[in-house]
Residue, then its C-alpha position, 0 to 999 in steps of 0.5 A: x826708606x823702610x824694608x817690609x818683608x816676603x772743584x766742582x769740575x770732577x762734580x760734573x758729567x764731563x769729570x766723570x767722563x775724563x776720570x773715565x777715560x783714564x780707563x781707555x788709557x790704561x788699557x794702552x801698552x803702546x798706541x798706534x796712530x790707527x789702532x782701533x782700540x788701546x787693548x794690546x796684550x804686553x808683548x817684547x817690542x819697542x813702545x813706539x811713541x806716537x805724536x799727534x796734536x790736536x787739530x785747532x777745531x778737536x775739542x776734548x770730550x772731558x777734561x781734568x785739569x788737576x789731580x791734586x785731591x788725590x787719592x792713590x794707586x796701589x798694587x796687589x803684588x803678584x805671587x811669582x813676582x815675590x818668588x822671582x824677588x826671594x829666588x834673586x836674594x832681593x828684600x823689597x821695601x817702601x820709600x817716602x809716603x808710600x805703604x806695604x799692606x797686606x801684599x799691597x803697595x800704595x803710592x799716594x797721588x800727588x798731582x797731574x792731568x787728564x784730557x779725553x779727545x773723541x776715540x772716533x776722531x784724529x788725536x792719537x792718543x786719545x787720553x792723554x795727562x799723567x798721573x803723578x806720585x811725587x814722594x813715594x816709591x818702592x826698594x829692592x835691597x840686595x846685600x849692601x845694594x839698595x835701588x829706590x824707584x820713585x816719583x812714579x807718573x804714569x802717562x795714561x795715553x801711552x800706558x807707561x809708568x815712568x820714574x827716578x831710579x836712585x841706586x845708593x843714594x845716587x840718582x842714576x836716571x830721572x823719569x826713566x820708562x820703568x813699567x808697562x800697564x796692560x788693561x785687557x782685565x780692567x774692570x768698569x769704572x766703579x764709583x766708592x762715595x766720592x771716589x772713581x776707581x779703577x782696577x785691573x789693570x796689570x803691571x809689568x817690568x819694563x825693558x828699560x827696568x828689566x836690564x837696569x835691574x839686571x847689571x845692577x844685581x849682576x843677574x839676568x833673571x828680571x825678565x822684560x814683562x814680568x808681571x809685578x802684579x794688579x793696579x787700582x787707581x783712585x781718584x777723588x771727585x770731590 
């Protein structure tokens, strides 16, 4: 840890499409079974998981089987989340590969998938995969209290970030629901060379992450949905 301070598939239309789809995904804070659109402004409420199969006959739009040409999600820290940190005492930091530049932080992209069904059609969610960031994560450090969230996998369809949470070198969670990612500012798809990128969408604290964060401070000021700050998304086509 280190403290810082205050192939040919993706070639093809169809890749392009799936890297697409991610887009409609992230948009996501919670999907419903007969929601129109997955575009819901983070709210409190309970993230009701939807389970839906793909019907024997439904076949995806587009499909990416693997994500492993990187490149990374980074986040452009919101000012009030640094206030809402210094007013808590707490030293954020960066753990394994990941960076802290500029006010961003870069998680590398490790691995996963992504499958697009027809947003008209019966599968719910639609987009559905993960994104995976093994190795990498961020710290909070307050005194001689050290929480590490790491190997962050973002599962597009529902639009949830999960992660391991490890508090002094103990892991007290795997893939616990750490934050909410929120698309209503999401900007189209933009492609740089050989590269898809998304960006806009906001992050915000989980419930789950928000009263874990909490008892392990011993405070109450890490609110449920406060905004950590704006992703962008990565992904190499090549």
């Amino acid at each position: 840890m280190r403290s810082i301070t205050p192939t040919g598939l993706i070639r093809s239309a169809a890749g392009i499409a799936a890297v697409g789809a991610l887009a409609f995904g992230l948009a996501a804070c919670a999907s419903t079974s007969d929601s129109a659109s997955n575009n819901t402004a983070p709210t409190h409420r309970a993230n009701p998981t939807v389970s839906a199969e793909p019907s024997a006959t439904e076949t995806p739009l587009a499909t990416l089987p693997s994500l492993t040409k990187g490149v990374d999600t980074k986040v452009a820290v919101d000012s009030s989340f640094v206030s809402a940190l210094t007013s808590l005492g707490l030293t954020p930091g960066v753990v394994g590969t990941a960076t802290f530049t500029d006010g961003t932080f870069s998680f590398p992209i490790t691995g996963g998938n992504v499958t697009y069904y027809d947003p008209d059609g019966d599968v719910r969610p639609y987009v559905q995969g993960d994104v995976q960031h093994d190795g990498s994560g961020l710290s909070l450090t307050a005194g001689s209290t050290v929480v590490e969230l790491k190997n962050f996998d973002i599962d597009p369809g529902a639009s949830k970030l999960y992660g391991d949470v490890v508090v002094n070198g103990e892991t007290v969670a795997s893939h616990a629901y750490l934050f909410n990612l929120w698309g209503g500012s999401l900007k189209p798809l933009q492609m740089q060379g050989d590269n898809a990128v998304l960006t806009g969408t906001t992050v915000h604290i989980s419930p789950d992450a928000a009263g874990l964060l909490n008892s392990t401070f011993k405070t109450d000021a890490v609110q449920d949905e406060m905004l950590v700050g704006v992703a962008t998304i990565t992904v190499a086509t090549k």
